[in-house]
Phi, psi and omega in degrees: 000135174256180161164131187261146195217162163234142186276151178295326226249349164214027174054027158337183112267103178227157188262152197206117161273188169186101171235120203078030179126315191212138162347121149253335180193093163297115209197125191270141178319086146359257159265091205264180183265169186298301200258113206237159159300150167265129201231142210202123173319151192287169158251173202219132180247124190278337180185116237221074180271342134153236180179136185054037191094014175212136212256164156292317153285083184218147174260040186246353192252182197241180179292305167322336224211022150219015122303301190316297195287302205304289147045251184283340138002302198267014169267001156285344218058023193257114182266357189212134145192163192266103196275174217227118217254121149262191198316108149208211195306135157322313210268343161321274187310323180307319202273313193329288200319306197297305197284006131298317161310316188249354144320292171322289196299329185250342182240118174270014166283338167291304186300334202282308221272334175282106185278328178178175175260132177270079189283166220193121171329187000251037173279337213291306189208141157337288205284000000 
């Protein structure tokens, strides 16, 4: 796939490949057309409690239903992003942790997008 763009970050004009997936080739335009799109690195969400009516503390949830939210992410630009158990129950946090974890382990469109779990207290320390 081709395709011409302007980089966000000096308003280039560049022609941009892409094959099987990954970048191949960057090349900056010559004589470019005026109105060309704007193209910018996905974004990384630091902490991700959840998306679209559907939260990560929920004990309904399944591996299906954090692919849905990993996901649905890219139509924001987001490509990384840390979902995030906040403060409740042990057997709460426990299950989010586990059932993301095997979200990672069995889907690998889930693993590209989890940079890590953002855990939210009051397990992490005593003090």
């Amino acid at each position: 796939m081709q395709f011409d763009a302007r980089r966000y970050d000096n308003d280039q004009a560049v022609s941009i490949v892409i094959e099987e997936g990954r970048l191949l080739s960057v090349t900056s335009l010559i004589d470019p057309p005026g109105d060309l799109p704007c193209i910018a690195p996905g974004l990384v969400d630091l902490q991700v409690n959840g998306h679209g009516g559907q939260e990560f503390n929920d004990l309904d949830l399944t591996i299906e239903k954090v692919s849905q939210v990993s996901t649905a992410m890219d139509a924001d630009g987001v490509t990384r992003y840390c979902p995030t158990a906040t403060t409740q129950s042990f057997e709460m946090l426990s299950h989010a942790m586990r059932t993301i974890d095997e979200a990672c382990n069995q889907l690998p469109e889930v693993a590209r997008r989890v940079a890590c779990i953002h855990l939210e207290g009051p397990y992490l320390s005593p003090q």
